[in-house]
PAZAPA-4460 file (N, C-alpha, C; in steps of 0.05 Angstrom, whole numbers, plus 32768, in hexadecimal, padded with zeros to 4 digits):
% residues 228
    n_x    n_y    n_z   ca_x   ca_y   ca_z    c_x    c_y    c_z   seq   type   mol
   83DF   8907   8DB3   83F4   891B   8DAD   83EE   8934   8DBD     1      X     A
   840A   893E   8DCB   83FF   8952   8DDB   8400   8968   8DC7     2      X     A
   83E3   8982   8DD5   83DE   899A   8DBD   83F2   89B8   8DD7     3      X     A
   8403   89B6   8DBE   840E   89D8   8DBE   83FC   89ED   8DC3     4      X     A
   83E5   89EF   8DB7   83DF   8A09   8DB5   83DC   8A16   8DC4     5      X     A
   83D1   8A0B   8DDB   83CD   8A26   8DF7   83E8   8A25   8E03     6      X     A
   8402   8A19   8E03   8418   8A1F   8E09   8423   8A37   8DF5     7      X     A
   841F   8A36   8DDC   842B   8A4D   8DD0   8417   8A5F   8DC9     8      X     A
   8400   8A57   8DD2   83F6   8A75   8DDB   83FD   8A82   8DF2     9      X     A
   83FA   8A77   8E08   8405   8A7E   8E1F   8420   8A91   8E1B    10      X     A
   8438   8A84   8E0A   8449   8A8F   8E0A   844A   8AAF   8DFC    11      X     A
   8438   8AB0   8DE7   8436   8AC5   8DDD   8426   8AE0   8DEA    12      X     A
   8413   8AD8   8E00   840D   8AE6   8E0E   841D   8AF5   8E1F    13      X     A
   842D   8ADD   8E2A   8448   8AE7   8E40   845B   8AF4   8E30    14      X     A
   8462   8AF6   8E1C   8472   8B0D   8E12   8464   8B19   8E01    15      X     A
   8447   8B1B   8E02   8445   8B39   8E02   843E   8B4C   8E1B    16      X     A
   844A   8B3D   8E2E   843C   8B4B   8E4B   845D   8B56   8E54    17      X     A
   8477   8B46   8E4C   8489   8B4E   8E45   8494   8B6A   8E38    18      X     A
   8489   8B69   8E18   8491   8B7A   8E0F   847A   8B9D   8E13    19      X     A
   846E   8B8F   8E25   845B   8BA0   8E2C   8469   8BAA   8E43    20      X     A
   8476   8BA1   8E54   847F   8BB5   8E72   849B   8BB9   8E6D    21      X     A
   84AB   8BAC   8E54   84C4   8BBC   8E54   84BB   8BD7   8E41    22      X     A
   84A8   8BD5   8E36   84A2   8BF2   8E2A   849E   8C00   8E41    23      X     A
   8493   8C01   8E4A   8487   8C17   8E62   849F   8C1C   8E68    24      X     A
   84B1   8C0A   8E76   84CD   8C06   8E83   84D8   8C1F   8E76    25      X     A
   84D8   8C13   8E5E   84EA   8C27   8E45   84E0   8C4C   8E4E    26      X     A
   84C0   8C4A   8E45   84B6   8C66   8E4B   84BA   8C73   8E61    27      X     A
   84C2   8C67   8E74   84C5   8C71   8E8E   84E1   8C73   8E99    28      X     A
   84EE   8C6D   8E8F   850B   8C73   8E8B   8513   8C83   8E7D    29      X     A
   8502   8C89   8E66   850E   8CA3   8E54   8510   8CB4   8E5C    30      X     A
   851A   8CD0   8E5A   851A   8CE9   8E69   8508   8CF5   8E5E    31      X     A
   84FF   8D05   8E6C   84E3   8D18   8E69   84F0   8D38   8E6C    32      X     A
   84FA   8D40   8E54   8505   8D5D   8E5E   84E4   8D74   8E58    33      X     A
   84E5   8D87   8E67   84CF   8D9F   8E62   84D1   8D9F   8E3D    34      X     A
   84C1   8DB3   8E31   84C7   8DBA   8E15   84E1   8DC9   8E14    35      X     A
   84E9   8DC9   8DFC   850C   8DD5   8DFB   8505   8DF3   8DF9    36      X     A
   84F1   8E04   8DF6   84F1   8E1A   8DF9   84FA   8E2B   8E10    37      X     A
   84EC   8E22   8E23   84F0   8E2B   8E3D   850D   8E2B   8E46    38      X     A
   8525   8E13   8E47   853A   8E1C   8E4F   854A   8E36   8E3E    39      X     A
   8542   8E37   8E21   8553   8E39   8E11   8549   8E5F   8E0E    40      X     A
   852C   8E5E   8E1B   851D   8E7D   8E1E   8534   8E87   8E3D    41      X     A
   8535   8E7E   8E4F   853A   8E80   8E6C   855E   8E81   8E64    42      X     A
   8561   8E71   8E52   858A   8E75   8E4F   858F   8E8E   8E3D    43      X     A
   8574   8E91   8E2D   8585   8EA7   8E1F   8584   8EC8   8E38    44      X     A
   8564   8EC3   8E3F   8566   8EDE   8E54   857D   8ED4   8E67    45      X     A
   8589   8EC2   8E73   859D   8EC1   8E84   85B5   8ECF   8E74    46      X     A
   85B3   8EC8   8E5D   85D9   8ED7   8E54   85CF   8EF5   8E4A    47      X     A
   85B6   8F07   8E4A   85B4   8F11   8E45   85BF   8F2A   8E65    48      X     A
   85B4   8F17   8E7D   85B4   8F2E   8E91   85D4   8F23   8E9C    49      X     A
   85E3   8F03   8E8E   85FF   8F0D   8E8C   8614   8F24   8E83    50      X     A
   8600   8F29   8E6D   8612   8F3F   8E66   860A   8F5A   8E76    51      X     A
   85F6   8F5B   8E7F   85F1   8F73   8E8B   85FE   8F74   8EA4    52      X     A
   8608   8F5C   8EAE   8617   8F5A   8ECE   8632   8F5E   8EC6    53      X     A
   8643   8F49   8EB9   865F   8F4C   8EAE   8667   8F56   8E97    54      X     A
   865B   8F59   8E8A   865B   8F66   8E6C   8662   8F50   8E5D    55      X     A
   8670   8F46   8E47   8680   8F39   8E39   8696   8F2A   8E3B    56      X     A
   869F   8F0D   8E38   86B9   8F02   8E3D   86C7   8F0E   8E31    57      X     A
   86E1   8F19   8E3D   86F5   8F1C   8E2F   870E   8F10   8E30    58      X     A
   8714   8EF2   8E3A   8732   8EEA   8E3E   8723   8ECE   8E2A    59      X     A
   873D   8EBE   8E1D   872C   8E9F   8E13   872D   8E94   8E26    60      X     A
   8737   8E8D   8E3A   873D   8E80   8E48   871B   8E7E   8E53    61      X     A
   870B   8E90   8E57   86F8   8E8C   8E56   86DF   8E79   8E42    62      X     A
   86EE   8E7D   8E2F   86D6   8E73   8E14   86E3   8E57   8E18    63      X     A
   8702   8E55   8E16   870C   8E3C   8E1D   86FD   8E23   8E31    64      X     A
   8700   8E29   8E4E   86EA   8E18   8E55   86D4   8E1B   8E5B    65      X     A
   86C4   8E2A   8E56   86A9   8E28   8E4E   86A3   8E18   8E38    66      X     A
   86BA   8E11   8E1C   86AD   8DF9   8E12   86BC   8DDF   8E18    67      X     A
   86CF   8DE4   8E2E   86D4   8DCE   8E34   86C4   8DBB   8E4F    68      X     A
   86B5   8DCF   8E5C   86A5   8DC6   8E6B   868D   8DBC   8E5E    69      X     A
   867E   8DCE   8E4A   866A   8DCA   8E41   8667   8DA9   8E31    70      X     A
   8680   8DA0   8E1B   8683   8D87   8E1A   8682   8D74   8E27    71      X     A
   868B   8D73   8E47   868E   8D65   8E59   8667   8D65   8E67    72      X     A
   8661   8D76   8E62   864B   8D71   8E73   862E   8D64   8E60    73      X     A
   8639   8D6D   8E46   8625   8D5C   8E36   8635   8D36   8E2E    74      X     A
   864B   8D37   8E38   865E   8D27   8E32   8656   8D0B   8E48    75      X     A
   8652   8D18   8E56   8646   8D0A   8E74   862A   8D12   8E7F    76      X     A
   8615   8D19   8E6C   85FE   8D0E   8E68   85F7   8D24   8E81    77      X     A
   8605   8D34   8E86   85F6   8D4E   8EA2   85E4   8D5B   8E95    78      X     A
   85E7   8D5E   8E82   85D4   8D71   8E67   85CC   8D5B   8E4E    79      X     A
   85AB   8D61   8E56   85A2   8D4D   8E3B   85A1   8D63   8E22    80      X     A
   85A2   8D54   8E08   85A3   8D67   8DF3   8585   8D68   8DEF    81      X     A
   8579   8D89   8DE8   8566   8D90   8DDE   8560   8D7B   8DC9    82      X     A
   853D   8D84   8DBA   8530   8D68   8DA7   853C   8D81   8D90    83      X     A
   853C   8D73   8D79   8536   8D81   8D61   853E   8D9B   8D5E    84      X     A
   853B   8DAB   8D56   8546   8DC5   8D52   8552   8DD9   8D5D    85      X     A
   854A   8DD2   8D7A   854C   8DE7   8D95   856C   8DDA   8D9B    86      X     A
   8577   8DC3   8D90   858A   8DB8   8D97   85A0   8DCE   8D97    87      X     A
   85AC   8DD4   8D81   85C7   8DEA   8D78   85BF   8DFE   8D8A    88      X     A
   85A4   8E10   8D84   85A2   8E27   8D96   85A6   8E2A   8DB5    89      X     A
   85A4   8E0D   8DC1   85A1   8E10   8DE0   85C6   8E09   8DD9    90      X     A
   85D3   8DFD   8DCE   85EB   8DED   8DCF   85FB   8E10   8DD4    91      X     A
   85ED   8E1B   8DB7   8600   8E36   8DC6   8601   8E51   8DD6    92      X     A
   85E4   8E47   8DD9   85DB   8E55   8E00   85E2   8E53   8E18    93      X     A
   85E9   8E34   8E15   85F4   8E2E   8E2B   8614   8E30   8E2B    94      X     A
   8625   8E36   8E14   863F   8E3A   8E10   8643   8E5A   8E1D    95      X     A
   862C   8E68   8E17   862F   8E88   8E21   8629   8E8D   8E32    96      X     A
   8616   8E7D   8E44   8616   8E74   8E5B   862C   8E6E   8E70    97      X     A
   863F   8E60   8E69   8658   8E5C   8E78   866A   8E6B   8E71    98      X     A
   8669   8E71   8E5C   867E   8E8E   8E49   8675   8EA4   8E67    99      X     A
   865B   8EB1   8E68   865C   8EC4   8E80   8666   8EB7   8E9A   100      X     A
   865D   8E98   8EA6   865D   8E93   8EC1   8686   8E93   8EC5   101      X     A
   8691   8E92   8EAB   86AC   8E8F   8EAF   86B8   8EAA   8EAF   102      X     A
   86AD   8EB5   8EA1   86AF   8EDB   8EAA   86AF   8EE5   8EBD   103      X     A
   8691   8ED5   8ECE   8694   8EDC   8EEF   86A7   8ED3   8F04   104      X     A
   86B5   8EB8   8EF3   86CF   8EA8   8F0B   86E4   8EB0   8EF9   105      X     A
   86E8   8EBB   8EE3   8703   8EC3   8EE0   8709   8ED7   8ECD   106      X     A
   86F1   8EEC   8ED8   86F4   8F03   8EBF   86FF   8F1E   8ECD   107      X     A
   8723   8F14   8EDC   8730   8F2A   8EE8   873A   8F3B   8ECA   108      X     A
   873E   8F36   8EBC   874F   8F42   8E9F   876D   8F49   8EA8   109      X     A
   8771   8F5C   8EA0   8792   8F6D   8EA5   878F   8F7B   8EBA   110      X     A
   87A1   8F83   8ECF   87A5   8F9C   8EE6   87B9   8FA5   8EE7   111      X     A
   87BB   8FBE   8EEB   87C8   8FD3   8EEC   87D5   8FD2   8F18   112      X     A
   87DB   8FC5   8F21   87DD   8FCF   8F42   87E7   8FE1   8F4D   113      X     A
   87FD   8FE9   8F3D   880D   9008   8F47   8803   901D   8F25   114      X     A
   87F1   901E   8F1C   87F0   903A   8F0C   87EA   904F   8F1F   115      X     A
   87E6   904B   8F36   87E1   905F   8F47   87F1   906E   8F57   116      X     A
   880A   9061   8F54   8828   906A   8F58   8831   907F   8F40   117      X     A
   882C   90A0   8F4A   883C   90A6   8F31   884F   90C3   8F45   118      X     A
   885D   90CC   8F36   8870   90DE   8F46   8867   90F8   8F3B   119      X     A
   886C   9111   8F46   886D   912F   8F38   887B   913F   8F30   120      X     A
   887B   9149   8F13   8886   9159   8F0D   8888   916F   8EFA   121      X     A
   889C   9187   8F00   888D   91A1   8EFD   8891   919F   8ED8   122      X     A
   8884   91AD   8ECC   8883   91B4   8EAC   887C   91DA   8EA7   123      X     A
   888A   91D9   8E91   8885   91F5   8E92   8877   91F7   8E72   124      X     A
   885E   91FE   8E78   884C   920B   8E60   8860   9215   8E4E   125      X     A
   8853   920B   8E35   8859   921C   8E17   884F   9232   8E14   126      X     A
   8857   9243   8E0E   8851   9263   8E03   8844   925E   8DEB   127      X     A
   882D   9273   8DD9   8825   9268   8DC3   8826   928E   8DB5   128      X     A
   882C   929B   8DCA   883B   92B2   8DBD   8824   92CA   8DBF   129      X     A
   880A   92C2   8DCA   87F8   92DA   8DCE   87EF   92E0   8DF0   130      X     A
   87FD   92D9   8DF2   8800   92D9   8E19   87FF   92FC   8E1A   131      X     A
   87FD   9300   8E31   8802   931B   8E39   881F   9322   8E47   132      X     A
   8833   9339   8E4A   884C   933A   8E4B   8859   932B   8E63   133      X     A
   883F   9329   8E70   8844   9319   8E8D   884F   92FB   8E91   134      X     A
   8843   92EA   8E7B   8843   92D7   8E6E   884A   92CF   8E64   135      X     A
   8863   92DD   8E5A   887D   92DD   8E4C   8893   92E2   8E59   136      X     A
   888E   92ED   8E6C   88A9   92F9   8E83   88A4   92DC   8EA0   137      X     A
   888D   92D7   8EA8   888C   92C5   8EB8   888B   92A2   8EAA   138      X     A
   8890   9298   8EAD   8888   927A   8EAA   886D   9273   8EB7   139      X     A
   885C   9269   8EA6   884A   9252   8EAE   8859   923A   8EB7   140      X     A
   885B   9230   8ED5   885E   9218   8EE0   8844   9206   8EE7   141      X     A
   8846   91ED   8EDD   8833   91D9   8EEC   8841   91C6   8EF1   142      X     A
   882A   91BB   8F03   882F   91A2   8F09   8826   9186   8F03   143      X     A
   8835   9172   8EF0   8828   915E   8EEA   8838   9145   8EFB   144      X     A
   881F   912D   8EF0   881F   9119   8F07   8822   90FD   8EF5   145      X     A
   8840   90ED   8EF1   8853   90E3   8EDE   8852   90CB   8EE7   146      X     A
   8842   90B6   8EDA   884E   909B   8EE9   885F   9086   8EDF   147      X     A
   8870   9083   8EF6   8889   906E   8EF1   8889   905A   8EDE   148      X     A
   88A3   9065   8EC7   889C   904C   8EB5   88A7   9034   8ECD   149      X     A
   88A0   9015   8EC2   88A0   8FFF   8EC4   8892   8FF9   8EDE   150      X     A
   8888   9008   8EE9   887F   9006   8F07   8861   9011   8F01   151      X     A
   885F   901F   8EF9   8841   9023   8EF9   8835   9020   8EDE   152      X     A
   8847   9015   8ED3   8839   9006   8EBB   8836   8FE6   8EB9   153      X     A
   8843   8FDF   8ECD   8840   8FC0   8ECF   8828   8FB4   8ED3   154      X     A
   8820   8F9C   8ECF   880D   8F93   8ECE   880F   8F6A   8ED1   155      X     A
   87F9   8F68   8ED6   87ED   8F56   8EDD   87D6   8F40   8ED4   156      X     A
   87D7   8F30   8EC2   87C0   8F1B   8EC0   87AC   8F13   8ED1   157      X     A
   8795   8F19   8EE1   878E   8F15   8EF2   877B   8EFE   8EEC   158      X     A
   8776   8EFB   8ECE   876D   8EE3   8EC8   877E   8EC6   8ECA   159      X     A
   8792   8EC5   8EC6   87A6   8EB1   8ECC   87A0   8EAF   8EE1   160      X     A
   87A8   8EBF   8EF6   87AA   8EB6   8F18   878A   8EAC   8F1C   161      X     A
   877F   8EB7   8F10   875F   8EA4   8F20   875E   8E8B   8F08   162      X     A
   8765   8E88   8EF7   876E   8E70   8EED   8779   8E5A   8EF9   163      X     A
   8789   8E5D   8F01   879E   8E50   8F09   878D   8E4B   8F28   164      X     A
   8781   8E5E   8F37   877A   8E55   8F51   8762   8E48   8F50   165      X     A
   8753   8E4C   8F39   8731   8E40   8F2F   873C   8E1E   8F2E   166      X     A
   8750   8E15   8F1B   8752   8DFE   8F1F   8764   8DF0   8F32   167      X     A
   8770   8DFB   8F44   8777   8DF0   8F5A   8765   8DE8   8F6E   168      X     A
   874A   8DFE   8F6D   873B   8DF2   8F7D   8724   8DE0   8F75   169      X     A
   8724   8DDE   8F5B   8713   8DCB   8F4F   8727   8DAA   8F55   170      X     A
   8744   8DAD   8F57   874E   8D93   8F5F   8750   8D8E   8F75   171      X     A
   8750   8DAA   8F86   874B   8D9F   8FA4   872E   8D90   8FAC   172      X     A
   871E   8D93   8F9D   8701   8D8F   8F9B   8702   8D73   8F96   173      X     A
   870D   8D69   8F7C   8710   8D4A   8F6D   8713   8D3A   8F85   174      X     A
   8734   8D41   8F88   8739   8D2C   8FA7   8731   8D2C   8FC3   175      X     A
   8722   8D48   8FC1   8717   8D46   8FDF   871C   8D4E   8FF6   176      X     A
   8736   8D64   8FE9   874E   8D6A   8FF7   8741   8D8A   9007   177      X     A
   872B   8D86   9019   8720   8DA1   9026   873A   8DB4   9031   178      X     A
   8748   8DB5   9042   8756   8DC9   9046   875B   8DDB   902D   179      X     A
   876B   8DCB   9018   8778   8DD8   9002   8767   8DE1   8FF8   180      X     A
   874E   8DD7   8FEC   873A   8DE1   8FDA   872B   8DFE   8FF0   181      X     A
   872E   8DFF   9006   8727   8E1C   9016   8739   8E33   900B   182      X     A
   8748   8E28   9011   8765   8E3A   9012   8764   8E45   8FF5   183      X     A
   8763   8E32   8FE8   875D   8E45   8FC5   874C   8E52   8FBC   184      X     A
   8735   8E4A   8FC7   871A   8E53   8FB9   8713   8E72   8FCD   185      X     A
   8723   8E70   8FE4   872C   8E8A   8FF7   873C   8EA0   8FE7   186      X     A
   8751   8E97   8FDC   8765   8EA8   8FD2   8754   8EB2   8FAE   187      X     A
   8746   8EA4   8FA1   8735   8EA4   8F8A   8722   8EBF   8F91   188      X     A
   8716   8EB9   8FAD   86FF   8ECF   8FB6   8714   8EEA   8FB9   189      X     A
   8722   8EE6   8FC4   8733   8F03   8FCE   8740   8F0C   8FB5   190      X     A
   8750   8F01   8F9D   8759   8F0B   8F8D   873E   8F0F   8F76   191      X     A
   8721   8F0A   8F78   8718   8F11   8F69   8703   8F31   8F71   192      X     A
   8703   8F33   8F88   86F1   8F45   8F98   86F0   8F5B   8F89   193      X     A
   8707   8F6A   8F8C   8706   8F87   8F72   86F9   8F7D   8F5D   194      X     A
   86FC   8F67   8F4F   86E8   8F6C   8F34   86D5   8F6B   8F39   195      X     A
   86CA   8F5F   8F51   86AA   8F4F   8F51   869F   8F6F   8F5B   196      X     A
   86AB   8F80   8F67   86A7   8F9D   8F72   8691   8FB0   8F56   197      X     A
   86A0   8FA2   8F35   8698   8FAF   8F26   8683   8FA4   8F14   198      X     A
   8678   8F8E   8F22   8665   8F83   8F14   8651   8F8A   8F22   199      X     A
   8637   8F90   8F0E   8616   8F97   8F18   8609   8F7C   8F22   200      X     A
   8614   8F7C   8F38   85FB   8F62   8F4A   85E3   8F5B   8F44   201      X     A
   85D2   8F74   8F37   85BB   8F6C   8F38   85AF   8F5E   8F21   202      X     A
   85C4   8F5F   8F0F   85BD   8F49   8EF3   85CB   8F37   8EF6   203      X     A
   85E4   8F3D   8F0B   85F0   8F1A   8F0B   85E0   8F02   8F1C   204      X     A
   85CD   8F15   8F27   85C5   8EFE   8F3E   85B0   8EF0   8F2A   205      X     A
   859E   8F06   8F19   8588   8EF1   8F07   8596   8EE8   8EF7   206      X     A
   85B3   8EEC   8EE8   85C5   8ED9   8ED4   85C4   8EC1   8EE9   207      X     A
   85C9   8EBC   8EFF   85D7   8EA1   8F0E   85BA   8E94   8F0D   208      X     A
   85A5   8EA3   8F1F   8587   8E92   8F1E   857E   8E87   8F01   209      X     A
   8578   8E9D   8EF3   856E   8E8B   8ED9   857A   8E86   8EC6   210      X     A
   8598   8E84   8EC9   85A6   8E6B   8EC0   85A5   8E4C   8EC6   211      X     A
   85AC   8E4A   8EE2   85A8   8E3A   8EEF   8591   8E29   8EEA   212      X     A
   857B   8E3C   8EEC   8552   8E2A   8EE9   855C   8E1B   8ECC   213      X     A
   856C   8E2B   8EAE   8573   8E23   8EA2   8583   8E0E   8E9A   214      X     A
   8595   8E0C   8EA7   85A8   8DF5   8EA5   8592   8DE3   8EB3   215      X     A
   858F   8DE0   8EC4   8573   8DC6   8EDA   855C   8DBE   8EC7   216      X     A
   855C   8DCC   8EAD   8543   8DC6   8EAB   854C   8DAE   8E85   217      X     A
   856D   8DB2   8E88   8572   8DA3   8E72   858A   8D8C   8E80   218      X     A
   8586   8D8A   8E96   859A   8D75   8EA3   8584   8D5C   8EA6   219      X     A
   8593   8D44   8EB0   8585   8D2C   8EB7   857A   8D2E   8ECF   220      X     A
   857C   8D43   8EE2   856E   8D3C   8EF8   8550   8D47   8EF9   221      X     A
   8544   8D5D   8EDB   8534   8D68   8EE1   851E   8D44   8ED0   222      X     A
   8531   8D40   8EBB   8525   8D2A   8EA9   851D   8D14   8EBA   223      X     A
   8522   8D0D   8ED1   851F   8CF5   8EE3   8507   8CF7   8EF3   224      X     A
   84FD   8CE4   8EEE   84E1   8CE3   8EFC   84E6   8CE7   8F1B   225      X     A
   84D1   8CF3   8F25   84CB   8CFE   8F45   84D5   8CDE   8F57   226      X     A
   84C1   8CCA   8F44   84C0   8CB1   8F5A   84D8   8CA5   8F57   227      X     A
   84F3   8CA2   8F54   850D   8C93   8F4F   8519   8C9F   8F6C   228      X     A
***
């Protein structure tokens, strides 16, 4: 009678040599993010020297996609979620995070383009009755400087228009369509220039750097081993 036993020993060796290298497999495919402190230390000083560059969002249209991006990017695995507790807090670091970077692409607010149009004209001072006789016999004339109703009070959305040209060139982008997507993201730079005039550079530039180290350091490409 033939003996089994060193055949199903054999076999049990071989799967455990099996379940021995899809583990590794397994371990080495996991992502390896840094500790959650560090992005979530590095995002908060990033929205901190946001506000010191742009100040505060003020249109929704901003808060709008910033969480509509932010879904999409944990949605599609660009951003791994923090372990354990650091989870919520980085979730809404990184929302104020894009809340400022969308401030910087579309935080024109309201404009005024002609308040600077105004016309002149003359007014004559009130008497208040202790003038000297001179002052009563002559008129005080001045001159004030009146601006046009509907003309120099008109105004402007300037967040719409970079709205509206932000995602035109994000679809010129999709399809690939280079001319168009120049041409927009041209007209985006020129209609945004005056505001960017009023922002302090020197905290926007460490908002962009150590944001950035931030977002890299909770995406998949920081989690991916060197050797792939």
């Amino acid at each position: 009678m033939e003996d089994f036993s060193d055949v199903t020993d054999l076999e049990k060796r071989v799967q455990r040599i099996e379940e021995w290298i899809g583990l590794g497999a397994a371990e080495a495919a996991a992502p390896r993010l840094p500790h959650p402190a560090w992005p979530f230390v590095l995002g908060s000083a990033a929205v901190a020297f946001g506000y010191l560059g742009v100040a505060y969002p003020q249109h929704y249209y901003q808060f709008l996609f910033s969480g509509l991006l932010l879904v999409l990017l944990y949605h599609r695995s660009f951003l791994l979620p923090s372990r354990g507790l650091w989870r919520w807090p980085q979730i809404v670091v990184n929302f104020l995070l894009l809340c400022l970077l969308f401030k910087l692409l579309i935080g024109g607010g309201i404009s005024h383009p002609f308040d600077w149009i105004k016309t002149p004209s003359i007014a004559k001072a009130a008497h208040s009755g202790q003038e000297s006789w001179y002052s009563r016999f002559v008129p005080d004339i001045t001159i004030q400087w009146q601006a046009i109703p509907k003309l120099s009070e008109w105004s402007i959305d300037i967040t719409k228009i970079q709205t509206f040209l932000l995602i035109l060139t994000f679809a010129g982008a999709l399809f690939r369509f280079e001319p168009f997507t120049s041409i927009t993201a041209l007209a985006l730079l020129i209609i945004s220039l005056p505001n960017y005039l009023h922002y302090d550079w020197d905290w926007v530039v460490l908002f962009l750097i150590v944001g950035s180290v931030s977002i890299y350091l909770q995406s998949k490409a920081s989690a991916t081993p060197r050797g792939r």
